[in-house]
C-alpha positions in Angstrom: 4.4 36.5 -17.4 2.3 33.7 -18.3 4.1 32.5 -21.2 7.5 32.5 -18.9 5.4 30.8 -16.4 3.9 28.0 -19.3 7.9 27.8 -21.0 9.2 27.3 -17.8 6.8 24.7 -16.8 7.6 22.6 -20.1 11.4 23.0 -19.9 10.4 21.3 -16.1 8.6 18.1 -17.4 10.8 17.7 -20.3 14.1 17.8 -18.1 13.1 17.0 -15.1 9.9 15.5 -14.6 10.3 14.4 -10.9 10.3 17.7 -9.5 6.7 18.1 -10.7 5.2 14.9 -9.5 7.2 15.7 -6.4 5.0 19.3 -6.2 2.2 17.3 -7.3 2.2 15.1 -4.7 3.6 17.6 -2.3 -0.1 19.3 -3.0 -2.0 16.4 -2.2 0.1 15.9 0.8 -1.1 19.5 1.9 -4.8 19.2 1.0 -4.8 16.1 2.9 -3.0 17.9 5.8 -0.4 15.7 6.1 3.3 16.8 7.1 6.3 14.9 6.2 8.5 13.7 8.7 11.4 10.8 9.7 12.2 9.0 12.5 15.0 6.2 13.5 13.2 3.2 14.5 15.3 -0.8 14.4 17.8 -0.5 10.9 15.4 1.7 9.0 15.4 5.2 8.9 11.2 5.7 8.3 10.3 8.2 6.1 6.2 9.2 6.7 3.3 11.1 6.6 1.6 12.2 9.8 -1.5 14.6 10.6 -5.0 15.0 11.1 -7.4 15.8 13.6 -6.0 16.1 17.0 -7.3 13.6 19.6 -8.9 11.4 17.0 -8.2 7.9 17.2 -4.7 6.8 15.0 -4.8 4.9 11.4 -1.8 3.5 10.3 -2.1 2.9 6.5 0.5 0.7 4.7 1.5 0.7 1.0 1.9 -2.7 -1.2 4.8 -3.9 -3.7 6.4 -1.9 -5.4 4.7 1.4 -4.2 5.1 4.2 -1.3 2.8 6.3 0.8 1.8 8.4 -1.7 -0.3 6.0 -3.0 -2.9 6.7 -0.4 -2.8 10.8 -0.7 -6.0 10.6 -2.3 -7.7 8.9 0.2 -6.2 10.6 2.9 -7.7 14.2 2.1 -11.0 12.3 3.3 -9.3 10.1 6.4 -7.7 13.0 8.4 -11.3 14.5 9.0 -11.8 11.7 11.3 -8.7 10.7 12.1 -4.9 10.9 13.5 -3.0 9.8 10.4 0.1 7.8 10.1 1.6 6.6 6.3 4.8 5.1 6.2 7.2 4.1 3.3 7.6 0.8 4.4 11.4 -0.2 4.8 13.2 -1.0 1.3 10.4 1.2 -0.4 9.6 4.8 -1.3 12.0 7.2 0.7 12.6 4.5 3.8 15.7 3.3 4.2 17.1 -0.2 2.6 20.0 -2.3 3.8 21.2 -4.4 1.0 20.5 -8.3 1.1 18.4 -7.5 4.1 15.3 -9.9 4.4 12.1 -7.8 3.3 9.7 -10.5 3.7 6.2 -10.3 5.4 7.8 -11.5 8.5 10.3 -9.5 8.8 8.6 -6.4 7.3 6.3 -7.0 10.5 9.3 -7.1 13.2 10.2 -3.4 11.8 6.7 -2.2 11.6 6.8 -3.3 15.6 9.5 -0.8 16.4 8.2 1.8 14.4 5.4 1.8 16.3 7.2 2.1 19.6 9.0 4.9 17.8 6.1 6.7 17.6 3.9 5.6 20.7 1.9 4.6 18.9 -1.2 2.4 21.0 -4.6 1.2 20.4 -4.8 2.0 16.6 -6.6 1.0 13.6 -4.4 -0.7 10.8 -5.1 -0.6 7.4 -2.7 -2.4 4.5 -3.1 -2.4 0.6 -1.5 -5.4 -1.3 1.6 -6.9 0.1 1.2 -4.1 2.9 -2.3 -5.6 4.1 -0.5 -9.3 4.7 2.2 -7.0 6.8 -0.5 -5.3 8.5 -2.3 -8.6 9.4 0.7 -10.6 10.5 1.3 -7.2 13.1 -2.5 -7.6 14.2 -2.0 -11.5 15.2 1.3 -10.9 16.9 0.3 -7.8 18.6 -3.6 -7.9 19.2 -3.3 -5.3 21.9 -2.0 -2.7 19.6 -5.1 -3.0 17.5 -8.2 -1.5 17.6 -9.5 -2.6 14.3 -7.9 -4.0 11.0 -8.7 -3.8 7.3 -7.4 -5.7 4.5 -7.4 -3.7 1.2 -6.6 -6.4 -2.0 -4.8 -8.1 0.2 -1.4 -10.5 -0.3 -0.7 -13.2 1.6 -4.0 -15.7 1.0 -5.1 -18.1 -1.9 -7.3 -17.7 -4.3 -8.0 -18.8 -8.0 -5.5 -19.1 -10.2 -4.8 -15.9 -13.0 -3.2 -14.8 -15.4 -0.8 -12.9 -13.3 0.0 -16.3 -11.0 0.8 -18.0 -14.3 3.2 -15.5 -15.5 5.1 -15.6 -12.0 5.5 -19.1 -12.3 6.7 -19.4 -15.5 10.0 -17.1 -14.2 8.7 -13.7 -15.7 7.6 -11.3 -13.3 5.0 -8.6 -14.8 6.5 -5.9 -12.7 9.5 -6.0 -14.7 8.8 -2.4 -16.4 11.9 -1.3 -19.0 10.1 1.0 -21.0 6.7 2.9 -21.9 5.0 -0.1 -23.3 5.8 -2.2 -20.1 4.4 1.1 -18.1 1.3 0.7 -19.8 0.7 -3.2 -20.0 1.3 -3.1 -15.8 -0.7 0.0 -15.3 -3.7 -2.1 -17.5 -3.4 -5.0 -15.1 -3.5 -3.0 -12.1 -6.0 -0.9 -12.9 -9.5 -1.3 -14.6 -9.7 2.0 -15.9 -5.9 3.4 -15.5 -5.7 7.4 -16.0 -3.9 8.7 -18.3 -0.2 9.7 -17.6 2.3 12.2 -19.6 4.6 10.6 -21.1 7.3 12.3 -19.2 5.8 11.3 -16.0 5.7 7.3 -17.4 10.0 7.7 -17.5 9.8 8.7 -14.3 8.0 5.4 -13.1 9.9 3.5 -15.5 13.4 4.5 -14.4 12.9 3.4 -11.0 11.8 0.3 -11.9 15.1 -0.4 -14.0 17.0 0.9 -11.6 15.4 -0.9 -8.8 14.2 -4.0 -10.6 17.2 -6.5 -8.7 15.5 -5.2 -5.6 12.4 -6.3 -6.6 13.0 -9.2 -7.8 14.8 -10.3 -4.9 11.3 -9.2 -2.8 8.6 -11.0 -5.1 11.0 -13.8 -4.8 11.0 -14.0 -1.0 7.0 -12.9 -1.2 6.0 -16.0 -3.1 8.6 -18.7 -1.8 6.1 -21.4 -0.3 7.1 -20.2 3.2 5.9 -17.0 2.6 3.2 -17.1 0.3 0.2 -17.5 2.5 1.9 -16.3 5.5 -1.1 -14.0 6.3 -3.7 -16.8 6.0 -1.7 -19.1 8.6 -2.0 -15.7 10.6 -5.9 -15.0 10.2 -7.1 -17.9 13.0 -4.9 -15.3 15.5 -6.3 -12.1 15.3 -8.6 -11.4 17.6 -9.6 -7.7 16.4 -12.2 -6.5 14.0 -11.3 -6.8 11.0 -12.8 -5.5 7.9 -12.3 -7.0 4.0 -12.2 -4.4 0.9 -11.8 -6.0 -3.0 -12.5 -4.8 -5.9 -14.6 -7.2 -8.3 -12.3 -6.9 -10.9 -8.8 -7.2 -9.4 -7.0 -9.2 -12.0 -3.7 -9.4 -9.7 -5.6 -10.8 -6.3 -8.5 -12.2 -7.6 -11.7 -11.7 -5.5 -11.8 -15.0 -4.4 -8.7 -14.2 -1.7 -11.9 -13.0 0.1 -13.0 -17.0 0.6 -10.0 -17.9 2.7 -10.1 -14.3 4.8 -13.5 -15.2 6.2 -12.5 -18.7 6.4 -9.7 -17.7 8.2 -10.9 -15.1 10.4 -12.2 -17.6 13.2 -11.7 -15.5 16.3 -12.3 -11.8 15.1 -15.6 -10.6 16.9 -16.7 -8.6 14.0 -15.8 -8.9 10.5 -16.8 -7.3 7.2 -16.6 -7.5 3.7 -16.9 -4.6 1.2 -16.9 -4.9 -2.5 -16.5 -2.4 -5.3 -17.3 -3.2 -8.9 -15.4 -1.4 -11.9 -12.4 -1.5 -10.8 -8.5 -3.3 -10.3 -5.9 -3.9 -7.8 -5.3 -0.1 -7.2 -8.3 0.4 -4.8 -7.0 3.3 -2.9 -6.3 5.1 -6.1 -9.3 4.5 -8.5 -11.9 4.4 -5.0 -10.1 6.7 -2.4 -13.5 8.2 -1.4 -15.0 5.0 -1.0 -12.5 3.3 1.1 -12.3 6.0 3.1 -16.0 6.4 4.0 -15.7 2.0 4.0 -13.0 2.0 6.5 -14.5 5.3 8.4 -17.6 3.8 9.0 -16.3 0.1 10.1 -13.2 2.0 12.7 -15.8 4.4 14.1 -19.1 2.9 14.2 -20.0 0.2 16.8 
C-alpha cells in the first residue's frame, strides 16, 4: 500500500505538478482555517479566502505583483487567532477575474477594491498590503479613511527610495520578472528572497509556465505601475491618511530598498500613530520568509492601544 501510495505520488509531480501544490496549499488554507469562497463585486468576479475567529475585528490582506493570496497562508495560520480574515486575489491576479486591456493600475486596482468591500460589508477594518498590494491598500486608506481602522505597509510599492539593481534593469527595458525557464525561476526567486527555500523542480515549471503564459499581462501591469503617473502614486497619497498606520521592511529587500521607509514617515503627516518595524536577514518576500513575525508585528500594532 505504501509503495502504490509513494508511485502514485511521483506519477502526480511528474505529470501534473499543480494538483499537488494545489493540495499543498489547500492544507495551509485549512490549518489556517480559512474557506475559499467568490463573490461578484464591479467587473471582477473575486476569488478569496475568508475565516477566523468570529466577532474579531476584520483584516483585509492584499497580495503584490505577480502573486495571489496564497502568498500569505503562512502567516494567516497565526492571524485568524485574533482575527476575522479576508485575502483576496486581487483582480487580474491569482484566480480573480481579468478583462483584457482593462487598466490594473494602483488607481484603479483601488476603485475595485472599493466595491469589493461593499460586497462583503465590510466596515471599520484593518488593511494590510505586501508590495504592489500595500500602495493599493494605501491609496484605499486615503480615499476611504472611514473604512479603516488601522493600516500596514508591508515592502511597500508606490514610494522612492535609492536606486538598485532592480530599478536599473527596469529602465534599461528588461523586466526581471520575465521568467522563461528554471534558471530565470531561480535568479528572481534569489532577488526576492535572502534565503529562497528550496523548490522541486517540478514545482519550478509550474511557476514558470504561468509566467510565460502570462508574461504580456504582466508586462502590460509593470508598465502601467512604473509610468511616472503611477509610480509614487502611494506617496502623493501618504499626507491623506488619517489612520494608524504601521511600516514593515526587511533590511535586506533588494527589490524596495529599505530606504522606501524615509518617504513613508515623511509622508505620513496626519496619521495619529505610526510605526516602523524592521527585520534583518531577509528579502522582498516578508510574509513568506517572516509569516510569524508579521503576524505578531501587525497583531500587536491592530490590537494594542
Amino acid at each position: 500500500l505504501l509503495a502504490t501510495i509513494v508511485v502514485a505520488l511521483l506519477i502526480v509531480y511528474f505529470a501534473a505538478p499543480q494538483w499537488l501544490l494545489r493540495a499543498d496549499f489547500a492544507w495551509q488554507a485549512q490549518r489556517a482555517h480559512l474557506a475559499k469562497k467568490s463573490v461578484q463585486a464591479g467587473d471582477t468576479r473575486w476569488s478569496y479566502y475568508e475565516g477566523g475567529k468570529d466577532g474579531a475585528p476584520t483584516l483585509l490582506l492584499l497580495h503584490g505583483f505577480m502573486d495571489s493570496k496564497r502568498v500569505w497562508l503562512p502567516a494567516a495560520q497565526y492571524l485568524t487567532q485574533n482575527f476575522h480574515v479576508v485575502i483576496p486575489d486581487l483582480p487580474g491576479w491569482g484566480a480573480s477575474s481579468r478583462s483584457a486591456g482593462a487598466d490594473y493600475g494602483y488607481a484603479a486596482q483601488s476603485q475595485r477594491l472599493g466595491a469589493f468591500v461593499q460586497a462583503l460589508h465590510l466596515g471599520g477594518f484593518a488593511i494590510a498590503g505586501h508590495s504592489m498590494g500595500g500602495a493599493i491598500a494605501g491609496l484605499y486608506a486615503a480615499r476611504h479613511p472611514q473604512d479603516i481602522a488601522a493600516l500596514v505597509l508591508v515592502d511597500s510599492a508606490g514610494v522612492p527610495f535609492k536606486d538598485n539593481a532592480f530599478t536599473r534593469e527596469l529602465e534599461s527595458g528588461r523586466s526581471p520578472f520575465d521568467v522563461t525557464d528554471r534558471a530565470g525561476f531561480e535568479r528572481l526567486a534569489k532577488l526576492a528572497s535572502d534565503a529562497p527555500p528550496w523548490l522541486p523542480p517540478r514545482f519550478q515549471d509550474v511557476f514558470v509556465a504561468r509566467a510565460i503564459r502570462d508574461r504580456a499581462f504582466d508586462d502590460r501591469v509593470m508598465r502601467e505601475l512604473t509610468a511616472p503617473a503611477q509610480r509614487y502614486a502611494l506617496a502623493a497619497a501618504l499626507p491623506k491618511i488619517t489612520g494608524p498606520t504601521l511600516a514593515i521592511w526587511c533590511r535586506d529587500d533588494r527589490i524596495i530598498d529599505v530606504s522606501a521607509l524615509d518617504a513613508v514617515r515623511t509622508g505620513l503627516t496626519a496619521a495619529p500613530k505610526i510605526g516602523v518595524t524592521e527585520f534583518n536577514g531577509c528579502g522582498h518576500m516578508a510574509p513568506l520568509e517572516r509569516p510569524r513575525e508579521i503576524a505578531d508585528a501587525i497583531t500587536r500594532f491592530v490590537l494594542m492601544p
